[in-house]
N, C-alpha and C positions, 0 to 999 in steps of 0.2 A: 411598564406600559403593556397592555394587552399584547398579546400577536399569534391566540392562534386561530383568528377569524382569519388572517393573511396569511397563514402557515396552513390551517389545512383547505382554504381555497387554492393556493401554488401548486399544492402536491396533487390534489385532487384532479387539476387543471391540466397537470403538467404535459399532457399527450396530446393536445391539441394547442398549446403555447408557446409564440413565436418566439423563437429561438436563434439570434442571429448564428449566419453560416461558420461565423470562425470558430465559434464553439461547438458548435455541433461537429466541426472539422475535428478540434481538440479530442472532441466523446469517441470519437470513430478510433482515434489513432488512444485512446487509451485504453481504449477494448483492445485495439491488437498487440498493445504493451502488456494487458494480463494477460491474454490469451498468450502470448510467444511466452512467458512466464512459465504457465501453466504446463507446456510442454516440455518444456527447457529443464522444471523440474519434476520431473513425470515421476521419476526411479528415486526421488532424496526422501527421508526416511519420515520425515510430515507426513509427504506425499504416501508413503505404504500407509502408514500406522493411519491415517482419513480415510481410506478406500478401507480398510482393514476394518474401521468400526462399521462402516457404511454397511458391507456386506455382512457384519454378525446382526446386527439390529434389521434390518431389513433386504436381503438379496432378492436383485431378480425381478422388482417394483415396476419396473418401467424408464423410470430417466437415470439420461445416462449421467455418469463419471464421467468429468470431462479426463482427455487423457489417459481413456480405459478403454476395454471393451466392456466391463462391468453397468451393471443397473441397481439403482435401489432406490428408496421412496423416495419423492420429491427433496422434502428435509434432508432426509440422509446425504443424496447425493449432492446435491447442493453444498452441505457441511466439507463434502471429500474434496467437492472439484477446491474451493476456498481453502482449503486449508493444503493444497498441490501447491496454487496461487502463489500463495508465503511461505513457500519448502527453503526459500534462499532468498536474500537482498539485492531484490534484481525489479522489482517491481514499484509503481507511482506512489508517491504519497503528496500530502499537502503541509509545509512546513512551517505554515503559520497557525493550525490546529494540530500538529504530530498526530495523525492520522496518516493510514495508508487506505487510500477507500477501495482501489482497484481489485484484488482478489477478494473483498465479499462482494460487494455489489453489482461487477460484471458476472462472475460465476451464480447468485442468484439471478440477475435480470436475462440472464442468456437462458438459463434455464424455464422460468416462468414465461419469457416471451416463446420457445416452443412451447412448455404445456399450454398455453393460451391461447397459441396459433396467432402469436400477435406477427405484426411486419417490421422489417428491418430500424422502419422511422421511431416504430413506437418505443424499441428497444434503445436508441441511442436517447430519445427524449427522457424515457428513464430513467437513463446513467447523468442526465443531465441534473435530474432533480435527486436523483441521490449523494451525489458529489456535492451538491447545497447545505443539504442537511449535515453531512459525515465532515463540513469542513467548518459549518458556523454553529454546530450546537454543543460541541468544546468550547467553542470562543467566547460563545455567549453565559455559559457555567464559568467561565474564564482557565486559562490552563493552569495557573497556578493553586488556583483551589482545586484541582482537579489531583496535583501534585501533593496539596497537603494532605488531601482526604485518603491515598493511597490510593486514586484511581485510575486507573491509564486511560488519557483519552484514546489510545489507539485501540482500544474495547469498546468505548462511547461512540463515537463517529459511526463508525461501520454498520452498530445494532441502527440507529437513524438512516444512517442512508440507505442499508439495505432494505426499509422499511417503506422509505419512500419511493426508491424503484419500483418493486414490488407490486405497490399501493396504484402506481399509475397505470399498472400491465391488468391489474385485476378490476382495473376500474374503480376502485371503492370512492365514494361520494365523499364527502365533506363531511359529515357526521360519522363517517366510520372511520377517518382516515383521522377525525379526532380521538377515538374511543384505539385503534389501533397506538397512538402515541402514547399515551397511559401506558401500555404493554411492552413497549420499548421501553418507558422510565425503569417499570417495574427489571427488564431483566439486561438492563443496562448495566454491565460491572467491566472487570479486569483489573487486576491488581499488580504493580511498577515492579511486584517479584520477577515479571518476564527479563528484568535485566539480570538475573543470576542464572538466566535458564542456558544450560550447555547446547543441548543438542536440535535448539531453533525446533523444537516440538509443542512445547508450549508456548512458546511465542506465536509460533502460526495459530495456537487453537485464539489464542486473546486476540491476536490483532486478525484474524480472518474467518477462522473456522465457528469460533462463538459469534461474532457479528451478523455474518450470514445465516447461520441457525435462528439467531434470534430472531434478526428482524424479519427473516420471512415466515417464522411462525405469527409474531405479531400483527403481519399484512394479513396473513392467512384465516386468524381467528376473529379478525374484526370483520373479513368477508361472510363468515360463517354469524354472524351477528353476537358473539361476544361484546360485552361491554363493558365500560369502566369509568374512571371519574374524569368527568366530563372537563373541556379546557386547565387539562390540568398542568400548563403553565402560564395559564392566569393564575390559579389558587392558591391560596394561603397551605403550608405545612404538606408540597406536593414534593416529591425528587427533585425536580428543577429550581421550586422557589425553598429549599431545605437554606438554616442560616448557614451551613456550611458551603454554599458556593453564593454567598454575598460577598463584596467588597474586593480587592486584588483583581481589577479589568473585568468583574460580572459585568455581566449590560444584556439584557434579553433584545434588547432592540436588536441587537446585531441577527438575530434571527432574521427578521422580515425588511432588516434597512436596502432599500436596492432591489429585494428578491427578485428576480426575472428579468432584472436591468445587469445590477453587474454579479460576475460568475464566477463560483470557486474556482472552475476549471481553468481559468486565467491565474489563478494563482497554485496551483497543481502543478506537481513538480515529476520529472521520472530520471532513472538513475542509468545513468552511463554506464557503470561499473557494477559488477554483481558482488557488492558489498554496501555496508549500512550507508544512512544517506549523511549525516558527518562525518562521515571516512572519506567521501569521496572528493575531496579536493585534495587531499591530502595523497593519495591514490593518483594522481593526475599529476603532481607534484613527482611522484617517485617516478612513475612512467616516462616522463622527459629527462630527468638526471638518472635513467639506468643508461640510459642512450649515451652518456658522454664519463661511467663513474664506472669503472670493474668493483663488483665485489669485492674481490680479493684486496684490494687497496683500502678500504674502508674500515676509516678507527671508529667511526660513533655517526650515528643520524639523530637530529632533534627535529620533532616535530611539535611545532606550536600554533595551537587552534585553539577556537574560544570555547565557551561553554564550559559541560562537563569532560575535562579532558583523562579524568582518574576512569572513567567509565571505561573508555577504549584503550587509555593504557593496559587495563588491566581484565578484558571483557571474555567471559569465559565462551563467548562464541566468535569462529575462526573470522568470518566477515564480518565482525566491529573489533577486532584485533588489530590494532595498528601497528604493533612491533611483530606481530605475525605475517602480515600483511605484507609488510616495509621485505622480514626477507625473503617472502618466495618470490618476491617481484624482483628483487638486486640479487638473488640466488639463480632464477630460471629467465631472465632478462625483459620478462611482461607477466601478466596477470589472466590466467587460467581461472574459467567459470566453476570448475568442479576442486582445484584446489581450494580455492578462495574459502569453499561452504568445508571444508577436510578437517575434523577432529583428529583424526588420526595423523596426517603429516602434522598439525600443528603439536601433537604431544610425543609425537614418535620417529620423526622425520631430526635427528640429532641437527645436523647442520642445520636446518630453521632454529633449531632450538636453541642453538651456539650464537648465529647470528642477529635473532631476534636479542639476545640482552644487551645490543648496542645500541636499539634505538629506544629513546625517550622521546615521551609524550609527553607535552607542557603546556598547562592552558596560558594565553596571551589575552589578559582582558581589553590590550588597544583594538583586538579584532572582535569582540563582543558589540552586538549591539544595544542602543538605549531602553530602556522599560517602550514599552507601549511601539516601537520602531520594528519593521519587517524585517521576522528573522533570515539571515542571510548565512552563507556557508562560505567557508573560507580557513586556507593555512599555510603556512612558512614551514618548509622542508629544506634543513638544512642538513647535508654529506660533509663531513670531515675525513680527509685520504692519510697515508702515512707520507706523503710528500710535504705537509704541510699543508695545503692549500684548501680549500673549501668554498660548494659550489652549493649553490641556493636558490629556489625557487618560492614565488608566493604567487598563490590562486586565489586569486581575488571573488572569485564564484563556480559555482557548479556548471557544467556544459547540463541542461536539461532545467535549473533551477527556474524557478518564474520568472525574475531579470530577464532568463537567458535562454528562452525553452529550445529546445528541440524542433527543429524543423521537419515538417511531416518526411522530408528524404531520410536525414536523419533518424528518426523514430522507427522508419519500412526497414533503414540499413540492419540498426539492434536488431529488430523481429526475425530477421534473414539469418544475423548471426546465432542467434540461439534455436530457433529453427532449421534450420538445413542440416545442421549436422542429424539430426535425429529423422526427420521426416524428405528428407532429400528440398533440392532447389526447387522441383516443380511446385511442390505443396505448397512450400514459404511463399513462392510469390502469389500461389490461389488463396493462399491466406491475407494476404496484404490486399489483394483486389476487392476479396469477399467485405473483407472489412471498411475499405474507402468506398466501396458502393453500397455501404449499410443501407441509408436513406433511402435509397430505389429498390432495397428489397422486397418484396411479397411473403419472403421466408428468414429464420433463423436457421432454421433445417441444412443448408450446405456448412455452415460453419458447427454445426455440433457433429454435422459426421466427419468433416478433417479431424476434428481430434478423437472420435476415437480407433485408438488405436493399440495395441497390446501393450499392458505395463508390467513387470516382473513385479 
């Protein structure tokens, strides 16, 4: 069925499109989930190596790095702040597209809403419509073509939604915000290698730092009157309608079914734990049986979750390590934000290394969900001691998931937590004020200068 007469009138729309308040509540407290991100991982080595290209290619431009005192071209920096965003697994995604939209789309729309001089409203209205697109136009290529094809939807998402933020800050019409989508097809990629990737450097470029490059070039070029093949997910032989994402859950409908009615952001998830987003019940799991299990007594832990569980058993990065994971937490008795993301203790740290071969990871297809059924997170953490006895937990969901979101206290507590230690109490909380009183801003300008701040 057609849908980009209703896809580029939404995006085009979207700054002056009523928006009920809970969502808009949701946009506000997801901006301050990447931003406390953003900070949190200021000094992780994404974080250098983003600002590192930013300043070879362009130093000195004018906008800023978030979580810098640096500047470089709009592009550039924008690429840096996004790719800080995803330095560690600590930030939102949406789990029924595996997309993470938060660190490309707020660190573009924060950005373009200062160079734009737009206000507070226009920027959450933004993140509104880019979180639409970043979470229904995997859906609608379907994830598992997305899967065969070797393409990560957490590359595809991003380049769209940052596209469509972007597009609503810059104004562009309905004709250009079609000719802009073309541009997106075109340099929409990422490839599922990010799961062999060690040191979460290319992971951040595919799921943040390329998405946000992309899609605010492609907003940018189509403002500049660039052009391209018109409706081109109406057309025959275009990216979108390619026969490689026919059949397995395609449906283009899913684009425009609802738009402006019901909201990804309702189905947008953020993570407790600064580790991957199927680790985290499991994570939840350990945290309650450290409370009542010494290490030291501990002959084996199994952990069984659904899905892919070879992945985290075996996952060359330290926050989707789950026998990594399992022992700095029953080793140090809770879960440290800077271990969690630690190559080094995880290969060098002997006792994790001793301890981690006791835990097994097992997928459990009774906790899998059906085809076409809302994917759900959930796992069974079982401790066996040398007394014999054995003590078990099942998490039936994530504290943050869509069932179960996060409540705005909840959401300010995180931001605090990973905030304060770095920028002190006073900040954290002008950061959480700034943020819930987006809407009634005039300016983006107080929150781009909290963060910057010196980064080694």
């Amino acid at each position: 069925m057609p849908v980009m007469a209703g896809l580029t009138a939404y995006i085009a729309g979207a700054s002056e499109a009523h928006v009920p308040e809970a969502i808009r509540e949701r946009a506000r407290l997801h901006v301050l989930d990447t931003l406390a991100s953003i900070i949190a991982c200021h000094n992780l080595e994404a974080a250098k190596l983003g600002r590192r290209y930013a300043l070879a290619i362009s130093p000195g431009q004018g906008s800023p790095i978030l979580a810098s005192r640096q500047t470089a071209s709009l592009v550039d920096a924008i690429f840096a702040s996004a790719m800080t965003a995803h330095a560690a697994e600590i930030n939102d995604f949406i789990p029924s597209a595996y997309v993470q939209p938060g660190p490309a789309i707020v660190s573009a729309a924060l950005e373009v809403a200062r160079h734009q001089n737009r206000r507070g409203r226009d920027l959450v209205s933004a993140v509104v419509a880019g979180y639409e697109l970043a979470g229904r136009v995997p859906k609608a290529i379907g994830t598992r073509n997305l899967w065969k094809a070797g393409i990560a939807n957490h590359g595809i998402g991003p380049v769209f939604g940052t596209a469509a933020a972007c597009a609503s800050l810059l104004d562009l019409n309905t004709t250009q915000v079609n000719h802009m989508l073309a541009y997106c097809a075109q340099q929409a990629s990422g490839s599922w290698q990010w799961m062999l990737d060690v040191g979460h450097v290319e992971k951040a470029f595919v799921f943040a730092g390329m998405g946000a490059r992309n899609g605010v070039q492609a907003a940018l070029m189509a403002s500049l009157g660039f052009t391209g093949v018109p409706d081109s997910f109406d057309t025959e032989k275009t990216w979108f309608r390619w026969p490689a994402f026919t059949g397995n859950g395609a449906d283009s409908s899913l684009l425009t079914a609802h738009l402006g009615k019901n909201f990804e952001l309702s189905l947008s998830a953020m993570k407790r734990y600064p580790v991957g987003g199927p680790t985290q019940p499991a994570i939840r799991a350990l945290l309650d049986l450290v409370k009542i299990v010494s290490h030291d007594t501990v002959v084996d832990i199994t952990v069984e979750m659904p899905g892919s569980a070879a992945t985290f058993r075996s996952a060359n990065m330290p926050a989707l390590n789950i026998p990594y994971l399992a022992a700095i937490i029953m080793l140090d008795g809770h879960l440290d934000f800077k271990d969690a993301q630690s190559l080094d203790r995880m290969h060098n740290d002997h006792a994790v290394r001793t301890f981690a071969q006791k835990v097994k990871v097992v997928a459990d297809e009774a906790q899998d969900t059906g085809e076409g059924e809302d994917r759900t997170e959930s796992a069974r953490v079982t401790i066996r001691t040398a007394d014999g006895k054995s003590h078990s937990r099942f998490v039936a969901f994530v504290p943050g998931f869509p069932t179960h979101p996060l409540t705005r206290q909840e959401v300010e507590a995180k931001a605090h937590e990973l905030v304060s230690p770095i920028l002190g109490d006073g900040k954290s909380q002008e950061l959480i004020n700034l943020c819930a009183g987006l809407d009634d801003a005039p300016s983006v300008d107080p929150i781009i200068e909290l963060l910057r701040f010196e980064s080694t």
